[in-house]
N, C-alpha and C positions, 0 to 999 in steps of 0.2 A: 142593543146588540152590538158588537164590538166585530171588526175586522175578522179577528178568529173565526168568529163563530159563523160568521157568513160566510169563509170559505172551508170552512169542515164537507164530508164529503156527503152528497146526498144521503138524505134517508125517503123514508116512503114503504110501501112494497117492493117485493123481488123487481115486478114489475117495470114500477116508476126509475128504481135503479138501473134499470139495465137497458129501459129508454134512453136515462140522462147519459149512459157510458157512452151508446152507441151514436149519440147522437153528438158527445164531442170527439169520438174519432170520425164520423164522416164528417164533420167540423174541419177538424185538423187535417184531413186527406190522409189521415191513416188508413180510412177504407176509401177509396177513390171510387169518384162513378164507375161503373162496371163490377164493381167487386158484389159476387154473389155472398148470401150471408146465411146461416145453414142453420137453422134450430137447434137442430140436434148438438151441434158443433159449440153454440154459445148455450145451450143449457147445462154441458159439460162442463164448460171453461167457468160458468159462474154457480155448478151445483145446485143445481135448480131442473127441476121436469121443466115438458116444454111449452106448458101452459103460461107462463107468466114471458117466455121469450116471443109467444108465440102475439100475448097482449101489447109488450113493447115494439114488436114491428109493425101493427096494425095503427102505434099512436106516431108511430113515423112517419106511414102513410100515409096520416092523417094530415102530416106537414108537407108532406109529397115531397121527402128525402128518399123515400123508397117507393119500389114501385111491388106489387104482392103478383105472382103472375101466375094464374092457373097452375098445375101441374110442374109446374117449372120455378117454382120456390121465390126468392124474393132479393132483388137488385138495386144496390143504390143509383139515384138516378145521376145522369147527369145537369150537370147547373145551366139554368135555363135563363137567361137574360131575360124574358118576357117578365118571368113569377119577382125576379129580382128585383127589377123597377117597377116592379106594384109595390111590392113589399117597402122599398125605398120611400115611394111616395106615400103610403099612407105612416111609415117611423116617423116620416118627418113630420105629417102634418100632427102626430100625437106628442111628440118630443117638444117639438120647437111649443107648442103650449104649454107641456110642462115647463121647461124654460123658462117661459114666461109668466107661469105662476107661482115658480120657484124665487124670482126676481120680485115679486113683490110678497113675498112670504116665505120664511125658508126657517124650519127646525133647528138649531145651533146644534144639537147633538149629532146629528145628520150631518151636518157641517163640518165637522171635527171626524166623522170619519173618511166624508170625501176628501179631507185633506191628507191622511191616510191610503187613502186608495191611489189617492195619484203619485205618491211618494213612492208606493210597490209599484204601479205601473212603469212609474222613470226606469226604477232598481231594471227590471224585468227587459225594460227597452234597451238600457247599457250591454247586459246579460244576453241580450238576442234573443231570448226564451219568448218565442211566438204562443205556444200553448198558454202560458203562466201570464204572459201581459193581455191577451185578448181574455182571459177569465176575470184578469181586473178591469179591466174595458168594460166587460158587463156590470159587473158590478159597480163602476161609478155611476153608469146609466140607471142602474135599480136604486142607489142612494139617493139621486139626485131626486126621480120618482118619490121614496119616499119622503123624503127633507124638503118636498113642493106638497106633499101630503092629500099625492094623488096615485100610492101605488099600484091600483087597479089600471093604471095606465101601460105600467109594464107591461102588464099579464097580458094586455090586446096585441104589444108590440113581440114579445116574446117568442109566441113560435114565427111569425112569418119573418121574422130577423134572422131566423138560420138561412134561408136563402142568400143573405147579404153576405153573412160570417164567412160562407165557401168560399167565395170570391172576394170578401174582406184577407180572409190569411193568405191567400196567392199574392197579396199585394205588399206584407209584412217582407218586403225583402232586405232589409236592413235596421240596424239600430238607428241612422237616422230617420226611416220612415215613419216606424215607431213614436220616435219622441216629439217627429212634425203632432203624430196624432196626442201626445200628451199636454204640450202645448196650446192644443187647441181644445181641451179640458180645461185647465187653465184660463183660457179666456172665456170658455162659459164662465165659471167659478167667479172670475173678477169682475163680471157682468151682474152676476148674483148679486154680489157683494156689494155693489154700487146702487142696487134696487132702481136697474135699469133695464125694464122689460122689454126694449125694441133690442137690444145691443144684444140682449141674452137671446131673445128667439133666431136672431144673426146670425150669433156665433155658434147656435146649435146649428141655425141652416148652414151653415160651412162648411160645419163639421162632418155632418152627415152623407155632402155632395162632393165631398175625398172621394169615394168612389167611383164616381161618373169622371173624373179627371184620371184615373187608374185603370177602368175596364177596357179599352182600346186594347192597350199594351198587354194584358193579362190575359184577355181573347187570342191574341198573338200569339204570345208564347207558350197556352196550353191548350190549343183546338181541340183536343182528344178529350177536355172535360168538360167541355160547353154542349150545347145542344147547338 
């Protein structure tokens, strides 16, 4: 499967589609904790009755980006520092494996696209395009997955990573932040490449703990989204 094709736009049911939208605009802070979210509202907007809007916020809450509240409809929540260092600790301790078993076995085709992916990511990090380099973010994280030929690893780390992502984009405040983080894809990658399993699970651990040197400052500056 080539670059293209993995970022064409979700398919699925109405459903799973309008999970996936919703869930990279409360991503991106287009819907900000607090923002109420009205069925009726987004079954119009995507043409759709409100059965299948009504199954997409129910798989939100599932992720506890939303809260469903009696009589009183359904709120993104805001970002809770607790759920985030769960969520942290347990990416890491599934990544930094993949990592690890990516360094002593690694798909070449898989290979050739991550080299790919980080080539869009720079593009994206020069560009400032926060939305467009965190979607290649993911996706080098899901190549990597499969090119260690453990993509069931993803799928564990997947939803409790949107906790991270919220408080990951608050922290995209520049093209050099960005490219710190491409950089350090990069030395996963060269760590792969050397078929050096300590150095790769490392550089995953690194990578992953950008954030814990960023949350301070980003608490700081946006109390009104944190719990």
């Amino acid at each position: 499967m080539g670059v293209d094709a993995i970022t064409s736009p979700p398919t699925g049911s109405a459903a799973q589609r309008i999970e996936a939208e919703l869930r990279r605009a409360i991503i991106a802070m287009d819907l900000p904790p607090g923002t109420r979210l009205s069925e009726q509202e987004i079954a119009a907007a995507h043409g759709v009755s409100r059965q299948p809007v009504r199954e997409a916020l129910i798989g939100l809450a599932r992720t506890r980006l939303v809260e469903i509240l009696p009589q009183r409809g359904t709120v993104v929540v805001k970002i809770s520092t607790r759920k985030m260092m769960e969520a942290r600790f347990v990416r890491e301790a599934i990544e930094t494996a993949v990592a690890r078993r990516a360094a002593e076995a690694f798909d070449p085709a898989a290979r050739v696209k991550i080299d790919d992916l980080i080539d869009l990511q720079q593009k994206a990090a020069q560009r400032n395009a926060h939305g467009t380099f965190q979607r290649y973010d993911e996706l080098f994280h899901i190549a990597l997955a499969e090119g260690a030929g453990c993509p069931l690893a993803w799928e564990a780390v997947s939803d409790i990573k949107a906790h991270m992502d919220r408080a990951c984009h608050l922290t995209l405040t520049s093209s050099e932040t960005m490219l710190d983080l491409v950089a350090q894809h990069r030395a996963i990658m060269a760590a792969v490449d050397a078929r050096d399993p300590d150095a790769a699970a490392e550089a995953m651990h690194r990578h992953l703990r950008e954030i814990l040197r960023a949350l301070p400052k980003v608490e700081a500056e946006h109390p009104d989204l944190f719990e």
